[in-house]
C-alpha positions in Angstrom: -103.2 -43.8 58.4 -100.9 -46.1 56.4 -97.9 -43.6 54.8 -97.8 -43.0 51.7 -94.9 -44.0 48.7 -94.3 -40.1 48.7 -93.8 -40.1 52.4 -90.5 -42.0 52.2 -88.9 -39.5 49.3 -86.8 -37.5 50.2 -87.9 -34.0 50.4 -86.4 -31.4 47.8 -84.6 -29.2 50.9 -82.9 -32.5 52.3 -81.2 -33.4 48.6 -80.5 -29.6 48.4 -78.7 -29.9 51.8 -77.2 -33.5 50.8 -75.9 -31.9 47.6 -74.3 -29.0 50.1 -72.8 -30.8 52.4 -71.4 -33.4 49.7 -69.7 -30.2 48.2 -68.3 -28.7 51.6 -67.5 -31.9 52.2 -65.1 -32.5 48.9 -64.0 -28.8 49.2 -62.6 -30.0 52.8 -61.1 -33.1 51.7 -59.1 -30.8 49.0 -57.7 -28.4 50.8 -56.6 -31.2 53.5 -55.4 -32.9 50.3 -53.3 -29.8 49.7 -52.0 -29.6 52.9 -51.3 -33.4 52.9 -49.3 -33.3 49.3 -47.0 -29.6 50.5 -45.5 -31.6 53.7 -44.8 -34.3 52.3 -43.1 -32.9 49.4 -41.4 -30.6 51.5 -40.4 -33.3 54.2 -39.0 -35.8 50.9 -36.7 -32.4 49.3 -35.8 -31.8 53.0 -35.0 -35.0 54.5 -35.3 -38.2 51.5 -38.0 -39.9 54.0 -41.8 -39.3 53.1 -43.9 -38.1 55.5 -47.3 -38.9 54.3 -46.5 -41.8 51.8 -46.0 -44.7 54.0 -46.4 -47.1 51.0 -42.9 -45.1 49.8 -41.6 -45.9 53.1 -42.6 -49.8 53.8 -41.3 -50.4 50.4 -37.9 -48.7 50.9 -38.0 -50.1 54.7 -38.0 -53.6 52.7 -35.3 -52.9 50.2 -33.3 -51.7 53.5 -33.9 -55.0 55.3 -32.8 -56.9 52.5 -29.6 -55.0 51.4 -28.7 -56.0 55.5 -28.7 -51.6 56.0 -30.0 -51.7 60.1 -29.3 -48.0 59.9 -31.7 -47.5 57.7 -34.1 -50.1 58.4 -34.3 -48.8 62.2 -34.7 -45.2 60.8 -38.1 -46.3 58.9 -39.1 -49.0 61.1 -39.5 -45.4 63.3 -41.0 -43.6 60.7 -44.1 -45.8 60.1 -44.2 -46.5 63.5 -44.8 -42.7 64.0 -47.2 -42.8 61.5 -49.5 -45.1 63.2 -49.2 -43.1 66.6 -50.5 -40.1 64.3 -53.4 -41.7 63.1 -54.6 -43.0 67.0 -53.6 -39.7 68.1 -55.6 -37.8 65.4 -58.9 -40.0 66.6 -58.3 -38.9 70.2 -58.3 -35.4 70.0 -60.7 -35.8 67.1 -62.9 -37.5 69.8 -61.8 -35.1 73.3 -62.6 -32.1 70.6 -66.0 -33.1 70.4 -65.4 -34.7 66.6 -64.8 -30.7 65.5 -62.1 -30.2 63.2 -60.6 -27.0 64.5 -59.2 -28.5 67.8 -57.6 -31.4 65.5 -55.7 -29.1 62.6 -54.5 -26.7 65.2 -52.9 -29.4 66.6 -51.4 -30.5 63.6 -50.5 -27.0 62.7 -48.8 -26.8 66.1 -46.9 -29.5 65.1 -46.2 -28.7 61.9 -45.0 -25.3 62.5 -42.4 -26.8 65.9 -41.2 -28.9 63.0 -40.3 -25.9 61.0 -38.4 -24.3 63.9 -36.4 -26.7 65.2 -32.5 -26.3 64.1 -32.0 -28.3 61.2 -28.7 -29.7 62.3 -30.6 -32.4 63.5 -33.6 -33.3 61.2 -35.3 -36.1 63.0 -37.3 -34.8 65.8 -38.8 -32.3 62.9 -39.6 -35.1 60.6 -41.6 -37.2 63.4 -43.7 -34.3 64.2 -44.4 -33.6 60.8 -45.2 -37.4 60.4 -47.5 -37.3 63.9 -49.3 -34.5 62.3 -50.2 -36.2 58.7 -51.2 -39.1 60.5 -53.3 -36.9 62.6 -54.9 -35.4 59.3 -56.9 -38.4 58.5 -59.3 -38.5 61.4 -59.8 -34.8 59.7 -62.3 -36.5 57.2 -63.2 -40.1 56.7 -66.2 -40.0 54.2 -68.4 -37.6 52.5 -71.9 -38.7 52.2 -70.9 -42.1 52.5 -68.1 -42.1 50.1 -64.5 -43.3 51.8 -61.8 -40.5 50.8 -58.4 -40.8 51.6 -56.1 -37.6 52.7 -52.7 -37.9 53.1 -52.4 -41.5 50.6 -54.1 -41.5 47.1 -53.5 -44.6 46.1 -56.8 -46.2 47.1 -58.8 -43.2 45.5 -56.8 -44.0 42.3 -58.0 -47.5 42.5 -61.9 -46.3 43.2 -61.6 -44.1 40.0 -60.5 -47.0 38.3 -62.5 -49.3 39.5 -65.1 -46.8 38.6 -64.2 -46.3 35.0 -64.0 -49.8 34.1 -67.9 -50.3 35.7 -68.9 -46.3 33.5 -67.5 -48.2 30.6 -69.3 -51.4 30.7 -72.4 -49.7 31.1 -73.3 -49.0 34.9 -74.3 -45.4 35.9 -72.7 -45.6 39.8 -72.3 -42.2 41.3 -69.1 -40.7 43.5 -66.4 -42.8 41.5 -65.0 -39.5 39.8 -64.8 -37.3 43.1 -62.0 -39.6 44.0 -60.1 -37.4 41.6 -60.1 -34.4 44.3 -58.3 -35.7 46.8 -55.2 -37.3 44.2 -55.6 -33.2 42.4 -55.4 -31.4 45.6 -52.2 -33.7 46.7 -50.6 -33.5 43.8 -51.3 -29.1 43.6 -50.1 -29.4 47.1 -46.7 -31.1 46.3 -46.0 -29.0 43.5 -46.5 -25.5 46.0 -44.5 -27.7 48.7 -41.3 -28.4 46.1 -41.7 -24.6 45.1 -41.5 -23.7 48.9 -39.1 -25.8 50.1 -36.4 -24.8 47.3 -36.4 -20.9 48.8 -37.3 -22.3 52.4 -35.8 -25.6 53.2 -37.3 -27.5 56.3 -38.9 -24.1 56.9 -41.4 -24.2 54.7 -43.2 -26.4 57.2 -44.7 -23.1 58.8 -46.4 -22.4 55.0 -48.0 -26.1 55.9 -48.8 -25.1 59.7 -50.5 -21.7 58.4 -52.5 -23.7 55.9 -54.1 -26.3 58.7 -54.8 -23.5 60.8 -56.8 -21.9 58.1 -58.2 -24.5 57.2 -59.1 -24.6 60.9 -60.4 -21.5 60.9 -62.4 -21.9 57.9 -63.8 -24.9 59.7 -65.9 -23.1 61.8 -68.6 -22.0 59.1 -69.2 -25.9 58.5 -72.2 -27.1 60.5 -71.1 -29.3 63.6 -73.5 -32.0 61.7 -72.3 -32.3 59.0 -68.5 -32.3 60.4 -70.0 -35.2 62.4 -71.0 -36.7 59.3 -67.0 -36.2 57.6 -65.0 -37.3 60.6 -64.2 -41.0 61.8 -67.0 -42.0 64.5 
């Protein structure tokens, strides 16, 4: 028997567990947000370097390299360097965890929280953790229900909404544009509690950030393993 048209709709429980995991999903991607804006405004206040905001750091890397500062230059050469090891790291362990988020963010709270107790004499080794561990973040979530989202940069989400506005406004009725809005919120929440910490805290604050990946961890663990399949980088 030939299907029919109704055969290839999809069925009301499938859109009700699209629409579910689409809102796990973006609640995920802001908290990670969060976590993402607090160390990297507590690593800036602590240190002057970024930790998540390589963009910051390739364009003072250039203004380094042409004011002739190798200092400097060598010091964020290493930091975006760092930055990239994150990121392969985070799809490793991402992958040897079985593409479950909890293995990954209690690595990076691990990291996160050695960061906060080394002895701040010497800054450096705390700040390259803290940068392995927010490039480790973005093999946390890659896309919900086929939309990109960014983590620890929200540049690119700022350009989607954008993007997405100008299309609303000459008329087109695309979905997803304005959930590219949570993860630019949740950074910018985050940075605010991270600039509030790090006043009373200093570098220590970094164990608030730890705490919070672990949680988030933690709270992992109630998301079905498919849809987590479905958030994190294949």
């Amino acid at each position: 028997m030939l299907p029919t048209a109704s055969t290839h709709r999809a069925s009301p429980g499938h859109l009700h567990t699209q629409k579910w995991r689409g809102r796990i999903g973006l609640a995920m991607v802001a908290a990670l947000s969060v976590l993402a804006g607090m160390t990297d405004a507590i690593g800036f206040m602590a240190s002057g370097d970024f930790v998540s905001f390589m963009s910051g750091n390739t364009t003072r890397l250039a203004v380094a390299i042409s004011d002739g500062d190798m200092s400097l230059t060598l010091r964020l050469m290493i930091l975006v360097a760092t930055f990239i090891v994150g990121n392969a790291l985070g799809v490793v362990i991402g992958r040897l965890g079985g593409r479950r988020a909890l293995p990954l963010l209690l690595c990076i709270a691990t990291l996160l929280c050695g960061a906060a107790a080394w002895p701040s004499e010497v800054q450096l080794p705390a700040l390259l953790a803290a940068i392995i561990a927010m490039g480790m973040l973005n093999a946390a979530v890659e896309e919900v229900n086929g939309l990109a989202v960014g983590l620890t940069y929200v540049t690119g989400a700022l350009s989607r909404f954008g993007r997405g506005l100008g299309r609303w406004i000459m008329g087109e009725r695309r979905n997803g544009w304005r959930v590219q809005l949570v993860p630019w919120s949740g950074m910018f929440i985050g940075a605010i509690l991270g600039a509030v910490l790090e006043h009373h805290l200093g570098l220590k604050a970094l164990y608030a950030s730890g705490l919070l990946a672990a949680l988030i961890g933690l709270v992992s663990l109630k998301i079905p393993r498919r849809w987590q399949l479905g958030y994190m980088p294949r």
